[in-house]
mmCIF file as Biopython writes it, N, C-alpha, C and O atoms, coordinates in Angstrom:
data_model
#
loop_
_atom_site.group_PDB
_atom_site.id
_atom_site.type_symbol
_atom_site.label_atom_id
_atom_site.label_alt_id
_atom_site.label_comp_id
_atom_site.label_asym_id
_atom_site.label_entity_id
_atom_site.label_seq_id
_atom_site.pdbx_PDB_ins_code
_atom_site.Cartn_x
_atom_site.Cartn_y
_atom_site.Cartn_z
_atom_site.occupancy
_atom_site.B_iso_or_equiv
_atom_site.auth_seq_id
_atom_site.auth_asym_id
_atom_site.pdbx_PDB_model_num
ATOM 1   N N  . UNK A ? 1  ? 0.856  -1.190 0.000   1.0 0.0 1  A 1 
ATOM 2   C CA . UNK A ? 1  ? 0.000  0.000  0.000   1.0 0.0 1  A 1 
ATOM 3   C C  . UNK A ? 1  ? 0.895  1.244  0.000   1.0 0.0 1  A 1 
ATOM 4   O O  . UNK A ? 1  ? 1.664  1.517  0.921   1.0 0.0 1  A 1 
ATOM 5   N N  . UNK A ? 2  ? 0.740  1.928  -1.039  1.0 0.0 2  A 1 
ATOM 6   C CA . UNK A ? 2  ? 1.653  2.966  -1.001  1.0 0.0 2  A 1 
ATOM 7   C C  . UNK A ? 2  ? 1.351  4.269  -0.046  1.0 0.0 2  A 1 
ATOM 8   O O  . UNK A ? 2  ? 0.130  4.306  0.108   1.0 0.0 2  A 1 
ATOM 9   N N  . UNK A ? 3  ? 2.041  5.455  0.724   1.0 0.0 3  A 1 
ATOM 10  C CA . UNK A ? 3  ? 2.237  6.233  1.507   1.0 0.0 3  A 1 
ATOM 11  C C  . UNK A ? 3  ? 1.781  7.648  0.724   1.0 0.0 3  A 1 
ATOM 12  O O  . UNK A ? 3  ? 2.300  7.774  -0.385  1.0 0.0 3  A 1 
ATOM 13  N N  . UNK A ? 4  ? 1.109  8.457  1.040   1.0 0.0 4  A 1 
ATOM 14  C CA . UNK A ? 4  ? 1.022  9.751  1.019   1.0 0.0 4  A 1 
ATOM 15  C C  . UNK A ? 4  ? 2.483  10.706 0.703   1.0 0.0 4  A 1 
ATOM 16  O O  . UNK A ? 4  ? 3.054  10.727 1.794   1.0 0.0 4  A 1 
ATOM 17  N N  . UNK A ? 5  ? 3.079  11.265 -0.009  1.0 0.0 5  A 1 
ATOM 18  C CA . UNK A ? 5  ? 4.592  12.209 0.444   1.0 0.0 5  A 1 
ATOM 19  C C  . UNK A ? 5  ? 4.118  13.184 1.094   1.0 0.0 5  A 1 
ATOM 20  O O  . UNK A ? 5  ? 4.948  13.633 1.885   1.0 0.0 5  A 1 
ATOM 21  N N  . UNK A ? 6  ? 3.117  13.721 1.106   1.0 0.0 6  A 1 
ATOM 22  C CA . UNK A ? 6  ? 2.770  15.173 1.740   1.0 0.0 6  A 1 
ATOM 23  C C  . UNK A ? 6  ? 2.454  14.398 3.103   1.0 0.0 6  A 1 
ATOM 24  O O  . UNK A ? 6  ? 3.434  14.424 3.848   1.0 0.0 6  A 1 
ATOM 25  N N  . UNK A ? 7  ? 1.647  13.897 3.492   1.0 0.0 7  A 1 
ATOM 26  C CA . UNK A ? 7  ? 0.611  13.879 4.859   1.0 0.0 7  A 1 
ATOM 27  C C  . UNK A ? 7  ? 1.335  12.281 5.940   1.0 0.0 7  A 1 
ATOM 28  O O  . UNK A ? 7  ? 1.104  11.984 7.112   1.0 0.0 7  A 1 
ATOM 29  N N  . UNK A ? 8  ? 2.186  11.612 4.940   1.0 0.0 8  A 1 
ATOM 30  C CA . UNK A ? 8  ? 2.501  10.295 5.388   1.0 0.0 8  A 1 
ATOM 31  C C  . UNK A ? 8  ? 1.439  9.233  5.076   1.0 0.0 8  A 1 
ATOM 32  O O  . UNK A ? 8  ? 1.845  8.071  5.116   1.0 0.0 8  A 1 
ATOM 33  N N  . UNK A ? 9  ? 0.050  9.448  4.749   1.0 0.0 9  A 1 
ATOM 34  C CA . UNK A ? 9  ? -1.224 8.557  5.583   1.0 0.0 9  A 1 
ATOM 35  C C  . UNK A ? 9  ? -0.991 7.136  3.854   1.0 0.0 9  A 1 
ATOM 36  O O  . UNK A ? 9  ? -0.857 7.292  2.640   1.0 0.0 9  A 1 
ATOM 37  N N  . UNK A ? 10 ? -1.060 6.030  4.709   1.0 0.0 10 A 1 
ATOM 38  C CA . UNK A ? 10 ? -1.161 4.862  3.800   1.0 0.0 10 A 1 
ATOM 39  C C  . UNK A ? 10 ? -2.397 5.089  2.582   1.0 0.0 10 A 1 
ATOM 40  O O  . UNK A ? 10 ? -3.360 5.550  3.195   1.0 0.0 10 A 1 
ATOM 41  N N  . UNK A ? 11 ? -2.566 5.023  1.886   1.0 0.0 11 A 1 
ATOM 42  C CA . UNK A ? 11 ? -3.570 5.382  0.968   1.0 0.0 11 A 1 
ATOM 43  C C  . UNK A ? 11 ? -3.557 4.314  -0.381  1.0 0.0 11 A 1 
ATOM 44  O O  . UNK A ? 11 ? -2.456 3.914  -0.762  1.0 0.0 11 A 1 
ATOM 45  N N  . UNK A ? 12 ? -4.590 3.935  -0.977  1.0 0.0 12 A 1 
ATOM 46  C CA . UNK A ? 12 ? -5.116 2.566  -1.722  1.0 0.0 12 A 1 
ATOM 47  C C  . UNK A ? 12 ? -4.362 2.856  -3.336  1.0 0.0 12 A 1 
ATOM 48  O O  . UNK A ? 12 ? -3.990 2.047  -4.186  1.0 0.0 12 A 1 
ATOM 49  N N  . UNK A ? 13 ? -4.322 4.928  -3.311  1.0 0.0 13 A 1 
ATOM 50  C CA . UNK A ? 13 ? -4.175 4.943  -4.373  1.0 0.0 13 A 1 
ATOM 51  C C  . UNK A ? 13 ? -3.129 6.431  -4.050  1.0 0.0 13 A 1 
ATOM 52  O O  . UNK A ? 13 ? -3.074 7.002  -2.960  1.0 0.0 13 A 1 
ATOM 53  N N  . UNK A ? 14 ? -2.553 6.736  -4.997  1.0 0.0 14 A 1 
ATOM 54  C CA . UNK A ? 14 ? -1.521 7.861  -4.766  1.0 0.0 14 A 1 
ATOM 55  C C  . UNK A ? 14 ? -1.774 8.337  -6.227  1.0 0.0 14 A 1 
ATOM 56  O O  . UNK A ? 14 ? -2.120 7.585  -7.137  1.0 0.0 14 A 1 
ATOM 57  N N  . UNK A ? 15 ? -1.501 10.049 -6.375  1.0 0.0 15 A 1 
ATOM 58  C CA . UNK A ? 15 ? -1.601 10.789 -7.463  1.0 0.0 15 A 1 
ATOM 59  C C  . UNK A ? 15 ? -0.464 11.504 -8.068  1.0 0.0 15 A 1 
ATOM 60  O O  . UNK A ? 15 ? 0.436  11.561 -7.230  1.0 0.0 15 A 1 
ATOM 61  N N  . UNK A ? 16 ? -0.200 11.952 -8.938  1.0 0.0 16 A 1 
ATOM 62  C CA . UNK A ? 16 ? 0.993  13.029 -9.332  1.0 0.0 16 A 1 
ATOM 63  C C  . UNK A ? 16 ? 1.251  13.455 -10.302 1.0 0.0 16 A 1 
ATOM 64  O O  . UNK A ? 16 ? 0.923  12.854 -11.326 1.0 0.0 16 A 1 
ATOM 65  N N  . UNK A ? 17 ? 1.917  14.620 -10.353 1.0 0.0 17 A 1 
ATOM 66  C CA . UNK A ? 17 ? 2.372  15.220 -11.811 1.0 0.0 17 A 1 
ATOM 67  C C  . UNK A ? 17 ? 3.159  16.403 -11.344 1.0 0.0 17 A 1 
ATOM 68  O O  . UNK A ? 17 ? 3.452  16.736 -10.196 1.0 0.0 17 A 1 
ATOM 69  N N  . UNK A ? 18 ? 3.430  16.954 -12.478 1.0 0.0 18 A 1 
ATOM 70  C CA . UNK A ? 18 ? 4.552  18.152 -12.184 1.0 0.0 18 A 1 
ATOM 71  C C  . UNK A ? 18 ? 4.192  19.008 -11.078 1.0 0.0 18 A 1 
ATOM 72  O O  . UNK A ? 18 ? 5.183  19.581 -10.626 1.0 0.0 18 A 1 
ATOM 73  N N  . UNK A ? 19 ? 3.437  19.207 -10.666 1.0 0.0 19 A 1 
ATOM 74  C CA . UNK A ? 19 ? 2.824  20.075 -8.983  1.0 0.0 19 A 1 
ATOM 75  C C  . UNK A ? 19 ? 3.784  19.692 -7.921  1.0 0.0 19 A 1 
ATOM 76  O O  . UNK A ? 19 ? 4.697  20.285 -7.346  1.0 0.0 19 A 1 
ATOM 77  N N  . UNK A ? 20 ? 3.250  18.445 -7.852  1.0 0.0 20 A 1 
ATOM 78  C CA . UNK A ? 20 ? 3.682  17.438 -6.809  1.0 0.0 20 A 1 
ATOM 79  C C  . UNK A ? 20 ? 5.833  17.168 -7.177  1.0 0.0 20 A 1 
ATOM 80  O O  . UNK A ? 20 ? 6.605  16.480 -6.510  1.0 0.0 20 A 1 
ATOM 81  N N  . UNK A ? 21 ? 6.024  17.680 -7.935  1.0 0.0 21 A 1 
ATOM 82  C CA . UNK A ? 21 ? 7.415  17.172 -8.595  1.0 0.0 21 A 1 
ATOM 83  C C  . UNK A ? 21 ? 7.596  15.314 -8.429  1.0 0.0 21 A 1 
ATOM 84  O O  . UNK A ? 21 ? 8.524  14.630 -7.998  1.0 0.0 21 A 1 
ATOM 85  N N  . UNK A ? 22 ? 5.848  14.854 -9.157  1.0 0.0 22 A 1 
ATOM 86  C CA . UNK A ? 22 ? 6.208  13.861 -9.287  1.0 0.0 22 A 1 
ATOM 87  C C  . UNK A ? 22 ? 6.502  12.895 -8.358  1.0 0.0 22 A 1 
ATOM 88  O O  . UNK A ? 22 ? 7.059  11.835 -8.643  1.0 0.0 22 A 1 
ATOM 89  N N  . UNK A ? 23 ? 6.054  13.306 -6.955  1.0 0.0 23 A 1 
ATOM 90  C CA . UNK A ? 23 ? 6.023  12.435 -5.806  1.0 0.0 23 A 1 
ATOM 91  C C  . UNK A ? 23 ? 4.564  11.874 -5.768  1.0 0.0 23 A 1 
ATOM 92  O O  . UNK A ? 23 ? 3.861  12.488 -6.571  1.0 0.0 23 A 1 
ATOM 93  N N  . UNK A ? 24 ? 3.873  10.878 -5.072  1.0 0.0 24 A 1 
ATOM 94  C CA . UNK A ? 24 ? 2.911  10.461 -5.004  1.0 0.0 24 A 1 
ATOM 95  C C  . UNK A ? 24 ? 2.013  11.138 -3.971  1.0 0.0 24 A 1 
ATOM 96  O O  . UNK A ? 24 ? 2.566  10.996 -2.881  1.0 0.0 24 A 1 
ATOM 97  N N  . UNK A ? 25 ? 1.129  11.658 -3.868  1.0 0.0 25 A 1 
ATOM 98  C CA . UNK A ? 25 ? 0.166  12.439 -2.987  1.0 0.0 25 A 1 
ATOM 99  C C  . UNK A ? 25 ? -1.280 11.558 -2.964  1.0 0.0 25 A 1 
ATOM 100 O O  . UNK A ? 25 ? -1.783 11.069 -3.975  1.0 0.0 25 A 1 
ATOM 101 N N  . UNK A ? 26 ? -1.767 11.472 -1.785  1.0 0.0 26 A 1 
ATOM 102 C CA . UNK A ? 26 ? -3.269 11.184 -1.464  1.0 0.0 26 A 1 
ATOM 103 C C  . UNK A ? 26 ? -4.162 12.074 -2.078  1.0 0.0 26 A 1 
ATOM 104 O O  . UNK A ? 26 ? -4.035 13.285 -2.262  1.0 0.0 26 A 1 
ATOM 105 N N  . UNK A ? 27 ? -5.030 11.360 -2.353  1.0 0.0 27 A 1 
ATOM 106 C CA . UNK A ? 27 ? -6.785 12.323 -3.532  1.0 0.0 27 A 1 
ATOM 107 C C  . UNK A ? 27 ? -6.290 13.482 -2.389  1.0 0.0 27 A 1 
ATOM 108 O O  . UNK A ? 27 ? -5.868 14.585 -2.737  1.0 0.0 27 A 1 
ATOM 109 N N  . UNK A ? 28 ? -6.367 13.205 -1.459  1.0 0.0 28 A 1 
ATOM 110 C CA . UNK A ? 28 ? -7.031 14.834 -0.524  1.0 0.0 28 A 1 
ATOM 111 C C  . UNK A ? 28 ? -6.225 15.693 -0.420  1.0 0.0 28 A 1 
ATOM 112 O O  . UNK A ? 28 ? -6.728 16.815 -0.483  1.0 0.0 28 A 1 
ATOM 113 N N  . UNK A ? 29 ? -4.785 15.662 -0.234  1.0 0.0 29 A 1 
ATOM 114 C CA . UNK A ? 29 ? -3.119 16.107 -0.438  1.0 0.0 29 A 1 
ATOM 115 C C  . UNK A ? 29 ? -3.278 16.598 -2.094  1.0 0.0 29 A 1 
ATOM 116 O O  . UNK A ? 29 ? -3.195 17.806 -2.316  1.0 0.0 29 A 1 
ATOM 117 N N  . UNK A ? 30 ? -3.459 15.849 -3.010  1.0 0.0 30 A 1 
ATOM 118 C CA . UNK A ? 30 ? -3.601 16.227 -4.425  1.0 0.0 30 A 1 
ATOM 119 C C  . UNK A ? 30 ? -4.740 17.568 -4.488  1.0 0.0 30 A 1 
ATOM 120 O O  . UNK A ? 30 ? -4.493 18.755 -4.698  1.0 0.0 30 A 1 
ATOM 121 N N  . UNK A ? 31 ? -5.914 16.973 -4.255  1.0 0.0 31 A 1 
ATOM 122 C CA . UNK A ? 31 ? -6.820 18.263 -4.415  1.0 0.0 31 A 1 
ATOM 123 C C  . UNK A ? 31 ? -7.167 19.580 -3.992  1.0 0.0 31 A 1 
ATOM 124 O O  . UNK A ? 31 ? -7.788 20.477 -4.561  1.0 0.0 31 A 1 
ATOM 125 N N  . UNK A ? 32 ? -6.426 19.473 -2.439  1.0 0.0 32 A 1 
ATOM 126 C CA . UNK A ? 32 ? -6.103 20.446 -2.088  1.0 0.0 32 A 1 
ATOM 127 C C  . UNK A ? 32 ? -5.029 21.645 -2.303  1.0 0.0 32 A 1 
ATOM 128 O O  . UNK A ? 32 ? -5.351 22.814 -2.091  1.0 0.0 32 A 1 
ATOM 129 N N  . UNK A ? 33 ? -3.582 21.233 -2.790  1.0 0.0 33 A 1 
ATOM 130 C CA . UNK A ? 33 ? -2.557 21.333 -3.838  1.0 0.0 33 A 1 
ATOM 131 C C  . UNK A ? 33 ? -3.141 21.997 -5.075  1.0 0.0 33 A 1 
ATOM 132 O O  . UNK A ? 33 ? -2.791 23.154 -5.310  1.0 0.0 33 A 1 
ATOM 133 N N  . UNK A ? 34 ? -4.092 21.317 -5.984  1.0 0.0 34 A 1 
ATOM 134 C CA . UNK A ? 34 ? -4.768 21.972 -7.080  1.0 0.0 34 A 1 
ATOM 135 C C  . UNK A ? 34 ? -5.702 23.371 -6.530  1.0 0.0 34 A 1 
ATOM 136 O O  . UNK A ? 34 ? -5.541 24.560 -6.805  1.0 0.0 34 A 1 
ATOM 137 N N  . UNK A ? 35 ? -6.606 22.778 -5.753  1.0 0.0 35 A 1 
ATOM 138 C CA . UNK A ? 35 ? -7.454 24.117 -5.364  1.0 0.0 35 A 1 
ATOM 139 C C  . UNK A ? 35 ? -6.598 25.315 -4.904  1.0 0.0 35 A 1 
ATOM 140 O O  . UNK A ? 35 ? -6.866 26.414 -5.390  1.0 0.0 35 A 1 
ATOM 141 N N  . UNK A ? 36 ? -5.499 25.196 -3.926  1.0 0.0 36 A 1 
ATOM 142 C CA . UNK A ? 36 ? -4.757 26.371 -4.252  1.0 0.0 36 A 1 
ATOM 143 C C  . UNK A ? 36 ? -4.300 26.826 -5.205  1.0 0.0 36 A 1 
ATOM 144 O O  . UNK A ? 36 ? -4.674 27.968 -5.470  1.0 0.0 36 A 1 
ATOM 145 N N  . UNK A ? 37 ? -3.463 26.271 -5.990  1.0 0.0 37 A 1 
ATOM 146 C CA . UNK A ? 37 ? -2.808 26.620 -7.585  1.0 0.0 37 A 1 
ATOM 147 C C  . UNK A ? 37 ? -4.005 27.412 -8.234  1.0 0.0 37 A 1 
ATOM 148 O O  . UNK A ? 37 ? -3.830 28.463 -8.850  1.0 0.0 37 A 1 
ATOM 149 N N  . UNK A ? 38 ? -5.267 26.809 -8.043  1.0 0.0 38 A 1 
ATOM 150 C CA . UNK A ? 38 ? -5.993 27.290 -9.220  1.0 0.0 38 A 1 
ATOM 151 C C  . UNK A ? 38 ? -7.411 28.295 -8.345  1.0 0.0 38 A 1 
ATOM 152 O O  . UNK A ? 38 ? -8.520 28.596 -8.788  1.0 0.0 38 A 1 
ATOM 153 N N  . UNK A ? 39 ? -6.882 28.547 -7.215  1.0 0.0 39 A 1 
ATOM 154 C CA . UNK A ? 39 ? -7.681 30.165 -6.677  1.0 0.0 39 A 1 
ATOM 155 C C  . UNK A ? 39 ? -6.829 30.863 -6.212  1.0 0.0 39 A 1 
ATOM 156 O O  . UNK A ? 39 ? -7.232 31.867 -5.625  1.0 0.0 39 A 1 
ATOM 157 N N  . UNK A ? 40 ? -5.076 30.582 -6.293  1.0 0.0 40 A 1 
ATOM 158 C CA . UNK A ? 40 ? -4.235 32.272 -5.815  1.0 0.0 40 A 1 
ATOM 159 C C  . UNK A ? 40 ? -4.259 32.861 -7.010  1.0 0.0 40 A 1 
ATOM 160 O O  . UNK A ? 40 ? -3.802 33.996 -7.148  1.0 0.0 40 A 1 
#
């Protein structure tokens, strides 16, 4: 089960792309990451 990079938390599924520099992030770590980027 792969790990969160932002939060640590074990998670089923991990996300990423150039934001993240390509580390794996949790849905909730990921979307929150986007929602800033895309309302500053």
């Amino acid at each position: 089960m792969p790990a969160c990079h932002k939060c640590r938390g074990m998670v089923s599924k991990v996300y990423d792309c150039d934001h993240t520099g390509y580390q794996g992030y949790c849905r909730e770590c990921y979307e929150d990451l986007h929602y800033d980027l895309t309302e500053a």
